[in-house]
Every structure is written in structure tokens, then in C-alpha cells.
C-alpha positions as semicolon CSV with decimal commas, in nm:
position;residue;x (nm);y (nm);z (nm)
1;X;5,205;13,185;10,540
2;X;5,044;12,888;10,312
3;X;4,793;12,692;10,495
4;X;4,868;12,353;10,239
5;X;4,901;12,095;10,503
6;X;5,182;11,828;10,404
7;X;5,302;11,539;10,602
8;X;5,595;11,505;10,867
9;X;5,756;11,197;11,002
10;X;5,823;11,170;11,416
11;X;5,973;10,889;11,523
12;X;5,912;10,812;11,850
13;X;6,110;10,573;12,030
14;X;6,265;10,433;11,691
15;X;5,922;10,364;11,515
16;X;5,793;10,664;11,235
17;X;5,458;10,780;11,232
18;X;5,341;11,032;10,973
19;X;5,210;11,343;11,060
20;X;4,988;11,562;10,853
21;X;5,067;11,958;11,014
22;X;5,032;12,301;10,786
23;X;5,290;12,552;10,842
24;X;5,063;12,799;11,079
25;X;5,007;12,450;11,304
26;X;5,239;12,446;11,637
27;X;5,467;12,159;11,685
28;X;5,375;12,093;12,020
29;X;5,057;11,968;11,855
30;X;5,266;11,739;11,603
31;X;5,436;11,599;11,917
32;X;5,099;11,489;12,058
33;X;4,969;11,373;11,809
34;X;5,283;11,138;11,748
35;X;5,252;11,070;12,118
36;X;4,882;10,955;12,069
37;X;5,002;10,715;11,757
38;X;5,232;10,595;11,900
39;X;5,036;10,495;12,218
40;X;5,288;10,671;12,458
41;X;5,052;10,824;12,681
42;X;5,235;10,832;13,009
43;X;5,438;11,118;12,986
44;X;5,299;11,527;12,883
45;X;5,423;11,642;12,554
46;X;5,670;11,889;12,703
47;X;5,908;11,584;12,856
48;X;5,942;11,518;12,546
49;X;6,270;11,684;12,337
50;X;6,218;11,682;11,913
51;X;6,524;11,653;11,767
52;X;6,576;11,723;11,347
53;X;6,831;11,469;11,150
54;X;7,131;11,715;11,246
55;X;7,017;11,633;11,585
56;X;6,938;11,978;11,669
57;X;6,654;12,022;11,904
58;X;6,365;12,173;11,797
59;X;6,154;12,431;12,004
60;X;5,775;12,267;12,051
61;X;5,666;12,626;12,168
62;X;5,713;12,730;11,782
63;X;5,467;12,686;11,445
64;X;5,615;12,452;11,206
65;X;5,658;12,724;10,959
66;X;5,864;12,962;11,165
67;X;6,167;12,623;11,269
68;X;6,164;12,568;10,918
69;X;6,006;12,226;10,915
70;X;5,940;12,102;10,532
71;X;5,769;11,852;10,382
72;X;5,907;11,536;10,453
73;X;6,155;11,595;10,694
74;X;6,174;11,340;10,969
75;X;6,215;11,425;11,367
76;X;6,262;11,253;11,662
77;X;6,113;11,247;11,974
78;X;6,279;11,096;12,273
79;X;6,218;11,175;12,664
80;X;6,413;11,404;12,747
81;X;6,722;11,304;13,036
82;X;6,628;11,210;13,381
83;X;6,275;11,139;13,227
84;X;6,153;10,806;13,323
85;X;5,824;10,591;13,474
86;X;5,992;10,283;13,601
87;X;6,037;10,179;13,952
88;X;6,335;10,089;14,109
């Protein structure tokens, strides 16, 4: 697998933030890393569901190179349903 590292945009909650990941990196770590950008600290990576353009979720268990992630692509990242921190 090539180690080149290349750059990935999440966008979380509607606004982008580049991501520099190689392929042998896992996405779970892209995910936090967006998360930590992004300043949304409140909720663990794994309530979290990436989703590609298609909108076809993406597995954050997986390395970028094996879900076919390329350069450029853009994903998003939204909490997953029935995932929420406000009060009623």
C-alpha cells in the first residue's frame, strides 16, 4: 500500500475541514481529527456516521485505503439518529 499522505475533506455539520490521512491511516482517526477541528468535542467518534457524496456510509473501523477513499474526495460526518446533548 503507498504511504503518500494526501488530503481529505469532512464536513462536519455543513462546514469542510481538510484532512491530511495516507492510505494505511484508519478513518476513525480522520473522524477525530475532523471532530477536534471542528471543535465538536462532546460526542466519541463512534456516534458519529461518515457518509461519502453517494451518501453511502462509510465503515470508521476500516483504513482509508481498503473503503477506497481518494484524494480529494469529500465526506460527511453527522451524529448519527437518536444522537443528541440537549435537554428537554
Amino acid at each position: 500500500m503507498n504511504d503518500k499522505n494526501f488530503k481529505i475533506t469532512i464536513i462536519v455539520n455543513g462546514k469542510p475541514f481538510e484532512i491530511e490521512v495516507a492510505a494505511d491511516d484508519e478513518i476513525g482517526e480522520a473522524v477525530r481529527k475532523a471532530l477536534e477541528e471542528s471543535g465538536n468535542s462532546g460526542q466519541s467518534a463512534d456516534r458519529w456516521e461518515l457518509r461519502d457524496e453517494s451518501g453511502q456510509t462509510i465503515d470508521i473501523g476500516k483504513k482509508i485505503g481498503e473503503s477506497g477513499i481518494k484524494e480529494g474526495a469529500k465526506l460527511f460526518l453527522n451524529l448519527k439518529a437518536g444522537v443528541g446533548g440537549g435537554c428537554v
